[in-house]
C-alpha positions as CSV (number, residue, x, y, z in Angstrom):
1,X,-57.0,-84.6,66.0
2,X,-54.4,-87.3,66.3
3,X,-55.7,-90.9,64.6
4,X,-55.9,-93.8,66.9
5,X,-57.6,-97.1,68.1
6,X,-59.5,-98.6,71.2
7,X,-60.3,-102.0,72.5
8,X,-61.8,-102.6,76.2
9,X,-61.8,-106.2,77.4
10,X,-64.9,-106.9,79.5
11,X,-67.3,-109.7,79.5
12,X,-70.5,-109.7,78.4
13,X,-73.1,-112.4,77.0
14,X,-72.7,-110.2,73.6
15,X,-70.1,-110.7,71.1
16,X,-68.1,-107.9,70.2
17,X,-68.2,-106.9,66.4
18,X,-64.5,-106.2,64.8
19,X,-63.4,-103.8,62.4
20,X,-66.2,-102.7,59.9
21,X,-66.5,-105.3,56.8
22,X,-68.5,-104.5,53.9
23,X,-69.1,-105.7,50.2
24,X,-68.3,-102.5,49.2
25,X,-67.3,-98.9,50.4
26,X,-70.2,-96.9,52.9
27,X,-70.6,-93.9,53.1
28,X,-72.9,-93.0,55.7
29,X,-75.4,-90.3,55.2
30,X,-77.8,-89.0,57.9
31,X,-76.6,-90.5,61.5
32,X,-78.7,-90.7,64.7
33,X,-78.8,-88.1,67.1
34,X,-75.8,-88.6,69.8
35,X,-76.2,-90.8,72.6
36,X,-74.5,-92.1,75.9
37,X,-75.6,-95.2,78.4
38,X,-75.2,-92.9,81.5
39,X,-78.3,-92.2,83.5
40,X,-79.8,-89.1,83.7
41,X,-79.8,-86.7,86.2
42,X,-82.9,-87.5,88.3
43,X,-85.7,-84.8,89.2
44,X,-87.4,-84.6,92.8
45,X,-91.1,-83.5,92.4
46,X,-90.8,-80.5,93.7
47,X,-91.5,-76.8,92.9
48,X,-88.8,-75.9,90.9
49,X,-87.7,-72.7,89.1
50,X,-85.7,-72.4,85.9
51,X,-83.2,-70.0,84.7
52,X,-82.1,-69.7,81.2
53,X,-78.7,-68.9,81.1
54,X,-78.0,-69.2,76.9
55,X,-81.0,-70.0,74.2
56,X,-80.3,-71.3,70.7
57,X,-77.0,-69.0,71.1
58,X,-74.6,-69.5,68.2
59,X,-71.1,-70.6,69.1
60,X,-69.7,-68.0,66.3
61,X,-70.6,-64.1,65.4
62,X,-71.4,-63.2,61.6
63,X,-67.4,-63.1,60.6
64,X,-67.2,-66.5,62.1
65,X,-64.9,-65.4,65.3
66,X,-66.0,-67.4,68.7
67,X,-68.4,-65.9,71.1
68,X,-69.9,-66.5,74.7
69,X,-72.4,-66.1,76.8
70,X,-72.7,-64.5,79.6
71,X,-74.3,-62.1,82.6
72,X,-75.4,-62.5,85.9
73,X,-77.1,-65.7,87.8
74,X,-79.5,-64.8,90.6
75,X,-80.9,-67.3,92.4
76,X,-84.8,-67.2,91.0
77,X,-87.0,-65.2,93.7
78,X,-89.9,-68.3,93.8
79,X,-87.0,-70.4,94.4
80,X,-85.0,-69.2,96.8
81,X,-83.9,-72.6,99.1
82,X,-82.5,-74.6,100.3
83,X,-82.6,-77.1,97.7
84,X,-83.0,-80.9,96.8
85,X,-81.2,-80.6,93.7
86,X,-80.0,-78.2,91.3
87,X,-79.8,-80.0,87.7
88,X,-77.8,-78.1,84.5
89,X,-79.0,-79.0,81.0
90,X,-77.5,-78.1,77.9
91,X,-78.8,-78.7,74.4
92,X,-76.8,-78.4,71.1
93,X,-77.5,-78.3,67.8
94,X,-75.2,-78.1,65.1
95,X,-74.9,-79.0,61.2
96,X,-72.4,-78.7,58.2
97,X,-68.8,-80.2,58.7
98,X,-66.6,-79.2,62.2
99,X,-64.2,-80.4,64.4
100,X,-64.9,-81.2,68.3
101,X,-64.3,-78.5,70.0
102,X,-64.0,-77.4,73.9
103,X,-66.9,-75.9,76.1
104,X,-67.3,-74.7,79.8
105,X,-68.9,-72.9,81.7
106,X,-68.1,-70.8,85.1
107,X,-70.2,-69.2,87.4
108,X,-68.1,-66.7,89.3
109,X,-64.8,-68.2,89.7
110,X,-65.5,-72.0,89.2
111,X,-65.7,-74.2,85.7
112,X,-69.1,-75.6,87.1
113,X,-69.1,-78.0,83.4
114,X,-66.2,-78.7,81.3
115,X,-66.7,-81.0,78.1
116,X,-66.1,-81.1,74.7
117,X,-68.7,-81.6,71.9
118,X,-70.0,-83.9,68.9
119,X,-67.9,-83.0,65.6
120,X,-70.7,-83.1,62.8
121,X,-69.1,-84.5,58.9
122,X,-71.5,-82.6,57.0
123,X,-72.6,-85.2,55.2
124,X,-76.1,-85.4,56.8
125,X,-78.9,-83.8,55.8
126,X,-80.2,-82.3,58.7
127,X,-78.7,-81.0,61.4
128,X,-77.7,-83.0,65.2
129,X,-78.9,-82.3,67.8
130,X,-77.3,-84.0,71.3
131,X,-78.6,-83.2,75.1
132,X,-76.8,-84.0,78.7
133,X,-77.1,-82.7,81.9
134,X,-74.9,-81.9,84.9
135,X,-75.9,-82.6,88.6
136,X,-74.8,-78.9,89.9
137,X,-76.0,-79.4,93.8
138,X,-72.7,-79.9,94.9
139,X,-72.0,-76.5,94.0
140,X,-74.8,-75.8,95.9
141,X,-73.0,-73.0,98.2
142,X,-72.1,-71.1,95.0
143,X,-75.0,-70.5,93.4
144,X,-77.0,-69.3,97.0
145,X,-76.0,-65.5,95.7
146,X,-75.6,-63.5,92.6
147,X,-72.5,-64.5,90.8
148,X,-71.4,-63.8,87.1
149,X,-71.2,-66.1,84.2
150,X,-69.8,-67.3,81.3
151,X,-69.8,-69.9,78.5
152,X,-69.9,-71.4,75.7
153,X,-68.2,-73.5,72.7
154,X,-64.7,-72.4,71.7
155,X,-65.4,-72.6,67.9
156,X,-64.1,-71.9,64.8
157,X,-65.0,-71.3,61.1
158,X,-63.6,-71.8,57.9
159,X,-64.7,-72.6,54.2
160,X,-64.5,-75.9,54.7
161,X,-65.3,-76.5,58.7
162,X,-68.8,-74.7,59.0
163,X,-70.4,-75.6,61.4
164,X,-72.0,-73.5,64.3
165,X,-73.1,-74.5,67.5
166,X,-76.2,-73.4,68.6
167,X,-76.9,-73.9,72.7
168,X,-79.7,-73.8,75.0
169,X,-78.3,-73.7,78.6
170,X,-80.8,-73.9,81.8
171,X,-80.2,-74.4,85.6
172,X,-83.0,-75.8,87.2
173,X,-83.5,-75.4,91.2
174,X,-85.5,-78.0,92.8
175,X,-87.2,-77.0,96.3
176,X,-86.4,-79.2,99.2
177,X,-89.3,-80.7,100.8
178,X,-89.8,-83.3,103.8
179,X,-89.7,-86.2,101.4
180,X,-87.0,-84.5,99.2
181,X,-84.5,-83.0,101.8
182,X,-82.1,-80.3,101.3
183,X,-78.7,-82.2,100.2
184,X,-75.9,-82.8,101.7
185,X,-73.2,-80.3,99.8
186,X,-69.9,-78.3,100.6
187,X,-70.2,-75.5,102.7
188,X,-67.6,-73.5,100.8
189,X,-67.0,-73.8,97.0
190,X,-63.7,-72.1,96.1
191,X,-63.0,-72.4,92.5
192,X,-59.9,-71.1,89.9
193,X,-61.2,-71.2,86.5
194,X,-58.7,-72.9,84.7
195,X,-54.9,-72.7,83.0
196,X,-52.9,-74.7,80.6
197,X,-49.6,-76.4,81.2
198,X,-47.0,-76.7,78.2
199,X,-44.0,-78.8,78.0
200,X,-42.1,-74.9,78.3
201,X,-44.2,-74.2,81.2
202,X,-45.2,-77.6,82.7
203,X,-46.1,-76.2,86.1
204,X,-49.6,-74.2,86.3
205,X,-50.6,-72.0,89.6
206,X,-53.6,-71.5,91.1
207,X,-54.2,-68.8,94.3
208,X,-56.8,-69.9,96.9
209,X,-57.8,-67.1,99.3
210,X,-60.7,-65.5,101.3
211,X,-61.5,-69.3,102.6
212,X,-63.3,-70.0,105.6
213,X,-61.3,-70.2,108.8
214,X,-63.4,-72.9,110.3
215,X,-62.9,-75.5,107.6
216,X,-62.6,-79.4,108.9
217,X,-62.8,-81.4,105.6
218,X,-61.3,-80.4,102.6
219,X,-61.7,-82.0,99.2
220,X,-60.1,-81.3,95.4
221,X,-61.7,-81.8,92.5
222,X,-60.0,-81.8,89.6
223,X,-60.3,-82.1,85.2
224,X,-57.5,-82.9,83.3
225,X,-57.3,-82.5,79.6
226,X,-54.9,-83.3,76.9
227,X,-54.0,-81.7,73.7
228,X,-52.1,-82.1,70.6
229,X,-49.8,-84.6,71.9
230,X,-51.5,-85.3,74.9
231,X,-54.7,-85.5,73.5
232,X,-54.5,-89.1,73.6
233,X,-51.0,-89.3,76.0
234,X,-51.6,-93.2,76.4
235,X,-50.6,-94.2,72.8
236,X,-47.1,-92.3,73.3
237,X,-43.9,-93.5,72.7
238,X,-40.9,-92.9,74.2
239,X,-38.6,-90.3,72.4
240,X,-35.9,-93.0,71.1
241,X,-38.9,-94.8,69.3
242,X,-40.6,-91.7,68.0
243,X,-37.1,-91.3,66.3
244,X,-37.0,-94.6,65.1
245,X,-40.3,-93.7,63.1
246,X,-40.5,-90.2,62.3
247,X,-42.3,-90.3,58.9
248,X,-45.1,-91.7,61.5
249,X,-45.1,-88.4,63.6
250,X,-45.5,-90.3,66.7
251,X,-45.8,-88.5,70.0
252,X,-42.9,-89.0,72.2
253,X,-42.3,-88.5,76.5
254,X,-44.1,-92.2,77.3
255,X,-47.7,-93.1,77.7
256,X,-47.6,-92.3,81.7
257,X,-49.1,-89.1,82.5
258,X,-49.6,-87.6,86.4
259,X,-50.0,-84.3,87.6
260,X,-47.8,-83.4,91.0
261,X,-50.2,-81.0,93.0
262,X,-49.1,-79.4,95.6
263,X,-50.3,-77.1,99.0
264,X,-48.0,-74.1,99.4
265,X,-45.3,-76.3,98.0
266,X,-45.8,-79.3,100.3
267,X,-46.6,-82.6,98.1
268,X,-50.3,-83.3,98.7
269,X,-50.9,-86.4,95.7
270,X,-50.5,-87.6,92.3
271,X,-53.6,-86.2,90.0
272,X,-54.6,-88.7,87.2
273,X,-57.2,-88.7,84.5
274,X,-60.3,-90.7,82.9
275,X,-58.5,-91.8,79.0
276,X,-61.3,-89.4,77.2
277,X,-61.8,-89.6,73.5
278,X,-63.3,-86.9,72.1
279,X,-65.1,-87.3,68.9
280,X,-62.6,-86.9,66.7
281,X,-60.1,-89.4,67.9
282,X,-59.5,-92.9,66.3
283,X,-61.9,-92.2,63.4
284,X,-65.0,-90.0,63.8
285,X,-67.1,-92.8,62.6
286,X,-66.6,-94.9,65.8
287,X,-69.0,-91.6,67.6
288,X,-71.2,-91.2,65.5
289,X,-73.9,-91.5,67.2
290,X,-72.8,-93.2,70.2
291,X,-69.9,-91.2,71.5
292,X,-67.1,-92.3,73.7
293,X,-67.7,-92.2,77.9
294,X,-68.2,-88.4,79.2
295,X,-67.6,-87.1,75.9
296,X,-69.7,-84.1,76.5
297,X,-69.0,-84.0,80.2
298,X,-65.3,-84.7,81.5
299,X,-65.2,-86.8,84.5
300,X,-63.9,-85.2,87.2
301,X,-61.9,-86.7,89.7
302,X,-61.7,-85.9,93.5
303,X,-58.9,-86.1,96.0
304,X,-59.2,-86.3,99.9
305,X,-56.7,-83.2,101.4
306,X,-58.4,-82.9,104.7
307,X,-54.9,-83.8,105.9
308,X,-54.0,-80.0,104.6
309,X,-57.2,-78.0,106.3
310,X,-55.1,-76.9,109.2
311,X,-52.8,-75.2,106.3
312,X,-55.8,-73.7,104.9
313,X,-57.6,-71.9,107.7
314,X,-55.3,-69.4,108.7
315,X,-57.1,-66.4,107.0
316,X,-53.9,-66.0,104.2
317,X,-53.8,-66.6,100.0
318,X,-52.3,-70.0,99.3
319,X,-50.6,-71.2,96.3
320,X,-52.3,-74.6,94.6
321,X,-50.0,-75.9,91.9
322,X,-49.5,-79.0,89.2
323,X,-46.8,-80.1,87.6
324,X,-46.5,-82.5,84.9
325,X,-42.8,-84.1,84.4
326,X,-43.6,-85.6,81.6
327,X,-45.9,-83.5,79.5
328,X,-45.6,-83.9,75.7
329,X,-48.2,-81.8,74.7
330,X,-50.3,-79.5,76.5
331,X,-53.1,-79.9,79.5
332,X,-55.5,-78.0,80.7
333,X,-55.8,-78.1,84.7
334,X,-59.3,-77.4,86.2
335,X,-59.6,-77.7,89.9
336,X,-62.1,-76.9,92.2
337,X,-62.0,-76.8,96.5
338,X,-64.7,-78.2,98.0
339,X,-64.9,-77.6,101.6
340,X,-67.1,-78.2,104.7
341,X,-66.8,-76.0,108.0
342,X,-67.4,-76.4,111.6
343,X,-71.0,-75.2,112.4
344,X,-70.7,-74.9,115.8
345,X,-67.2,-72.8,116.2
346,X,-66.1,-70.1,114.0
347,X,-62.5,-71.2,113.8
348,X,-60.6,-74.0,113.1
349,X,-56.8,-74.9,113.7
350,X,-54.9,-78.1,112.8
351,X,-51.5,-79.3,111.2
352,X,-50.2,-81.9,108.6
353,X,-48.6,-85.0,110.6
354,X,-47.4,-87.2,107.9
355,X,-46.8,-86.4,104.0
356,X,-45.2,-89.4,102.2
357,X,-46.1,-88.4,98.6
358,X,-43.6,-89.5,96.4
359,X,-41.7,-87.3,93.5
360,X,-42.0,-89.5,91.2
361,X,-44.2,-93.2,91.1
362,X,-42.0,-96.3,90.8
363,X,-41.3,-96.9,86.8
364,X,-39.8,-99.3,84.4
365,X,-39.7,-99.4,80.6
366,X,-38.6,-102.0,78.2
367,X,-38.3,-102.3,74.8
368,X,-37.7,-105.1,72.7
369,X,-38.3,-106.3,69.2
370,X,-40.6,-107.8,67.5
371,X,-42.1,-109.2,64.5
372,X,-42.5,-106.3,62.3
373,X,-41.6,-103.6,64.6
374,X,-41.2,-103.1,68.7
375,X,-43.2,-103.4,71.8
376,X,-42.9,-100.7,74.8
377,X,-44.0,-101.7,78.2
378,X,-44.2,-99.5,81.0
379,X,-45.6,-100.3,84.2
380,X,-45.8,-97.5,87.2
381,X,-46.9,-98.0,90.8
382,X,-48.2,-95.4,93.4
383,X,-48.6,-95.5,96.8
384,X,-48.8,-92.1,99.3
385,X,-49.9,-91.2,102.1
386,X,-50.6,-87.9,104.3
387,X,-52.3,-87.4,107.4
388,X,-53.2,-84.7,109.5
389,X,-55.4,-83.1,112.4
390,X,-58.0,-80.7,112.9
391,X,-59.2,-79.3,116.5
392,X,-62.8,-78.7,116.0
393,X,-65.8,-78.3,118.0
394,X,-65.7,-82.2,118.4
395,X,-62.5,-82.3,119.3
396,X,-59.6,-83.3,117.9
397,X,-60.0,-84.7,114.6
398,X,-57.1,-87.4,113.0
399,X,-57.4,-88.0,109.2
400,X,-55.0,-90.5,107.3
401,X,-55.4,-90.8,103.6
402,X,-53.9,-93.1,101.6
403,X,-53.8,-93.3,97.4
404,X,-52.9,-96.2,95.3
405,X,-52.2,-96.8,91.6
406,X,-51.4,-99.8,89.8
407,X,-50.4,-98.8,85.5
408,X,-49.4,-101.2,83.0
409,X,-49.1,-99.9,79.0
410,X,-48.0,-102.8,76.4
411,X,-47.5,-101.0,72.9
412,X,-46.9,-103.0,69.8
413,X,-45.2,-100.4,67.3
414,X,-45.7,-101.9,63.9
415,X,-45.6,-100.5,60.2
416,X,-43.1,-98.5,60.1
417,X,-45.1,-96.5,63.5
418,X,-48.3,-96.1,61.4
419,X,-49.6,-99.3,63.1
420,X,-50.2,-99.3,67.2
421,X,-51.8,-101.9,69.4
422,X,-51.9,-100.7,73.0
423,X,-53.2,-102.5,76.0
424,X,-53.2,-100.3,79.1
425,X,-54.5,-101.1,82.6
426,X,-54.9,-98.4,85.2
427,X,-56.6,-99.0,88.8
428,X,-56.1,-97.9,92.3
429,X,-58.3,-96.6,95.1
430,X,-58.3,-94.1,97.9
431,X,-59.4,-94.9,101.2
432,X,-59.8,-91.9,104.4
433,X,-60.3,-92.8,107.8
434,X,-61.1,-90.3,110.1
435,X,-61.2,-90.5,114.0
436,X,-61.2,-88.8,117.6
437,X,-59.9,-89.8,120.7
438,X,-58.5,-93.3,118.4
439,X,-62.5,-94.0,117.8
440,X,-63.1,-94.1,114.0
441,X,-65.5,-91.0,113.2
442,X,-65.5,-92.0,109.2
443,X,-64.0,-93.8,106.6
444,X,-64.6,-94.7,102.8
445,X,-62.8,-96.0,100.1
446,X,-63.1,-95.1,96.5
447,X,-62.0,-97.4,93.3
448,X,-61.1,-96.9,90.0
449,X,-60.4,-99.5,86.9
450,X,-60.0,-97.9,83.5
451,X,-58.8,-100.2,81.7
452,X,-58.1,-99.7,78.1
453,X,-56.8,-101.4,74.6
454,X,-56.4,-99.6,71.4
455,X,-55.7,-100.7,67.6
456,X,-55.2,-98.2,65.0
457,X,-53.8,-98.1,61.3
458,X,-53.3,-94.9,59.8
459,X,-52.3,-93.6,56.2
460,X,-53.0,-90.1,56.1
461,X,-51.6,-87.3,53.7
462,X,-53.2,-84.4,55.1
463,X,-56.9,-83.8,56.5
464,X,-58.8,-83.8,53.2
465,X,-56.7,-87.1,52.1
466,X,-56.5,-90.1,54.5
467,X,-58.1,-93.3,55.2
468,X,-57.6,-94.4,58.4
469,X,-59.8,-97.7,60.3
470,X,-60.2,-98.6,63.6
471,X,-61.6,-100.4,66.7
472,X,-62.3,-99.3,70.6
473,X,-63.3,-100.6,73.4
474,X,-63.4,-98.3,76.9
475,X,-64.4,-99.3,80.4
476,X,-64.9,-96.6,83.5
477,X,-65.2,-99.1,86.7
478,X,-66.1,-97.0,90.2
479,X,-66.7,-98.3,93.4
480,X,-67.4,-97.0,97.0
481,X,-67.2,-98.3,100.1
482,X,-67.8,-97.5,104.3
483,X,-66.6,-99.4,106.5
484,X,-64.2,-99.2,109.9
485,X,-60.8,-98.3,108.5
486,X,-60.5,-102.2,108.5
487,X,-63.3,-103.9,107.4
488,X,-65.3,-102.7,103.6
489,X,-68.9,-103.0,102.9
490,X,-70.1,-101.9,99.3
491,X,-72.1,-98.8,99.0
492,X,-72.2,-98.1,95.2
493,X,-70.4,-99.9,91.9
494,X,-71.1,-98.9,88.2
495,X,-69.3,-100.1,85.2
496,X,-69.8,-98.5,81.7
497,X,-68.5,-99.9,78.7
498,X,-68.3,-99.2,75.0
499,X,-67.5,-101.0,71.6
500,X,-67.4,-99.3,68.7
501,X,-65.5,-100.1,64.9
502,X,-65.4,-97.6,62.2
503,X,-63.6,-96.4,58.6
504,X,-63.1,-93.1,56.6
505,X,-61.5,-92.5,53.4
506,X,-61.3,-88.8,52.2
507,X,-59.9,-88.0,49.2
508,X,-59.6,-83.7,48.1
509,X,-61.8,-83.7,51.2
510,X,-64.7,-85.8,50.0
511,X,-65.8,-88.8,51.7
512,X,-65.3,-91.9,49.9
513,X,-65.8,-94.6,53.0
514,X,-67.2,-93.6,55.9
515,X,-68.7,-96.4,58.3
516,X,-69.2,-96.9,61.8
517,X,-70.9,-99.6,64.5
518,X,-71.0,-99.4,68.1
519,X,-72.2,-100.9,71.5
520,X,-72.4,-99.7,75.2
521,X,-73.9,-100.9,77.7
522,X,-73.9,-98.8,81.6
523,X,-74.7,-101.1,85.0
524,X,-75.1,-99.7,88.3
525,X,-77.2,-97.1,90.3
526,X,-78.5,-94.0,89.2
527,X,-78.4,-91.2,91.3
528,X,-81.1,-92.0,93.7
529,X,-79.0,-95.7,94.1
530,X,-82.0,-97.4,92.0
531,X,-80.7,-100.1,89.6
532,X,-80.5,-99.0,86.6
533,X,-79.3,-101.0,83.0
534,X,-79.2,-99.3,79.7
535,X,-77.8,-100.9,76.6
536,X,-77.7,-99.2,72.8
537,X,-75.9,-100.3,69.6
538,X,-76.0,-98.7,66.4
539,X,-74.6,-99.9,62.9
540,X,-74.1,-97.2,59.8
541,X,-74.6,-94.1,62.1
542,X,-78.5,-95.8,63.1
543,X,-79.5,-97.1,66.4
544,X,-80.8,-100.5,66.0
545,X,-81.0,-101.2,69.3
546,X,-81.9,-99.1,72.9
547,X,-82.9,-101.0,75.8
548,X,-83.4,-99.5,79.3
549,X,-84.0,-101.4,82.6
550,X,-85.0,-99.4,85.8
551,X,-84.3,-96.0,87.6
552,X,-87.7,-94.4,86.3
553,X,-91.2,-94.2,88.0
């Protein structure tokens, strides 16, 4: 995994601890179980029925070669719907030294979790064991008939990375009631498992078909992740100052990253990503055991092409595609349709009116000198808009959608490249207004801050000799809002935000440092739109602190 630093700004009445100090060398033994500030999925009290889907299965066969799970889900007989809530938890326990490694899982066609997992140092004594859970409702539509699945950790063995994953999967189905009402989910759920983009192939294809003809909103969800180079895209350099460095090995193309989708070739919007670190990035010590934000659970993000649903109902196959100009690594792309229909006329019709997506954002980059080394800047701006109609059985109905983004990177390249201190901002918002006969039938308005600082120092010889230190601080901001199309009211806002310092110094792959702290604190709703505050911190892989503030009873 590449080596790297993170600092969020935000304020809070604590003060944030710097880069680990200590009399002499730690190395840390036995850590905490893994942890997050999220909120849980919440439960209805209702009958529920649950379906096991993996138990205790072991992410590797006897030789040590990846396996997966899989077979048929069947909606459970004393369960049958509709349903308040259907609630995926996974459980994983693993032990002896690894690195984090990628897990999904799909249920007929669609990735209905994609994450990553908690990379154990075998130093412990005992193994980890980490939970989280998935709120799968909106999937709803998918799981109302048999479908097969498959899943799993993507892991591998050697004599010195040992360990194996062992997972306990379950989907949970919760009855809906009078108090706890069926929810509100897509109609259709058309999904495309997922493929990989590569700088030699930076376009990936995906072939939508058998949709409903009746469709009138139309919604794409979508999980990027980076690898190798663009595991970690927004401490990238351009190429002439990769070359200016190269004993450093940094990775070049710029810190900007988009990915260009497209509807049967006609632009539809600019796909961005949540700056994930897995567990392995910066230095392992900074997760363990509070890992970075959706760690285990990639956040997803979700695009409004309702201006494209005319396209989409005409009974044909349909070509979605994304295409990264600027990869310098490798992504995977996992998208999802999520679409609602007309339930009072069994077709559809529409067109696209207006599709102002540009090719390529406004950019600048500038390089200069400075004390020691050189500072990158690059600052990017976004702003498209498409609109369209669809006749339904309310008549005709207009949607205009317009998407914003606002990027700033600031990169001081010091020490000969093995030094980096990035301060990144990235923010925008996308707001849909829908109306008939020029009367506004809907509108929201979603936003997005992720704002993001890293530090990092590096001096690494291969990954059994190294020392390497660092800091991080991450922020995920969201907000939603209803309104007219003019005027915004607040409907939901949640901030989470971590801090977290660490060291490691291996020498012929023994651990001669090995130190971490951490804070994080999440504000906002839970899921039911209670208040809900949950602050942890942790020093030397322990929790010293865990304090939680509403959302239960």
């Amino acid at each position: 995994m590449r080596i790297f630093t993170i600092v969020l700004s935000l304020v809070l009445t604590w003060v944030l601890s710097g880069a680990v100090a200590s009399a002499s060398p730690v190395v840390e033994g036995d850590t905490d179980d893994p942890v997050t500030a999220a909120p849980a999925v919440t439960r209805p009290d209702t009958p529920h029925c649950t379906v096991t889907l993996a138990d205790a299965f072991r992410s590797n066969a006897a030789d040590g070669s990846p396996r997966f799970y899989e077979g048929t889900l069947t909606p459970p007989k004393a369960c049958p719907g509709p349903w308040a809530k259907v609630v995926m938890d996974q459980t994983v326990t693993v032990s002896g030294r690894q690195y984090d490694r990628i897990g999904d899982l799909r249920i007929g066609g669609t990735e209905v979790w994609w994450g990553t997992t908690e990379e154990p140092s075998g130093e412990g004594r005992r193994p980890i064991t980490y939970h989280f859970d998935k709120d799968l409702t909106p999937y709803a539509a998918l799981l109302r008939a048999p479908q097969p699945f498959h899943g799993g950790i993507e892991n591998y063995n050697s004599a010195v990375y040992t360990g194996v994953y062992a997972q306990t999967v379950t989907l949970t189905y919760y009855q809906a009631d009078r108090k706890h009402p069926a929810a509100v989910s897509p109609d259709h759920v058309a999904g495309f498992g997922h493929a990989d983009a590569t700088p030699a192939a930076p376009t990936v294809h995906f072939t939508a078909k058998d949709l409903p003809r009746n469709i009138t909103r139309a919604y794409l969800e979508v999980t990027l992740e980076g690898h190798a180079c663009d595991e970690q895209w927004f401490d990238d350099v351009p190429d002439e100052v990769a070359a200016k460095y190269p004993a450093a090995g940094l990775c070049g193309k710029g810190p900007y990253r988009e990915a260009n989708f497209a509807i049967d070739g006609a632009p539809a919007g600019s796909a961005f990503t949540f700056p994930h670190i897995y567990s392995g990035g910066i230095v392992p010590q900074l997760w363990r055991p509070i890992v970075a934000i959706d760690t285990f659970s990639l956040h997803a993000e979700t695009y409004d092409v309702t201006p494209f649903a005319g396209r989409l109902v005409d009974g044909g196959t349909h070509d979605i595609s994304f295409s990264f100009p600027d990869i310098g690594g490798e992504f995977t792309v996992v998208p999802t349709l999520l679409l609602y229909t007309d339930k009072n006329a069994a077709r559809t019709s529409g067109a696209l009116t207006q599709d102002d997506v540009a090719a390529a954002p406004e950019r600048r980059t500038a390089t200069k000198d400075i004390d020691g080394g050189v500072n990158v800047t690059v600052t990017a701006k976004r702003r498209d808009v498409t609109a369209g109609y669809v006749d339904t059985s309310a008549g005709r109905v207009f949607t205009r959608v317009e998407r914003t983004r606002d990027y700033r990177n600031s990169d001081d390249v010091t020490g000969g490249g093995f030094t980096q201190h990035v301060v990144q901002g990235d923010a925008g918002q996308q707001t849909s207004v829908s109306t008939v006969d020029g009367h506004v039938r809907s509108a929201a308005r979603h936003t997005w801050s992720y704002p993001l600082t890293t530090d990092a120092t590096a001096n690494i010889t291969d990954d059994q000799n190294l020392r390497i230190s660092g800091s991080a601080e991450m922020t995920k901001s969201l907000g939603d809002f209803t309104g007219d199309g003019r005027n915004w009211r607040p409907a939901r806002a949640s901030r989470e935000w971590l801090s977290s310092s660490g060291v490691l110094a291996r020498t012929n792959g023994v651990n001669t440092e090995a130190d971490g702290r951490s804070k994080t604190l999440y504000t906002g709703p839970d899921d039911l739109g209670r208040p809900y505050f949950h602050y942890v911190a942790s020093e030397h892989g322990l929790i010293t602190e865990n304090h939680i503030v509403g959302g239960r009873g």
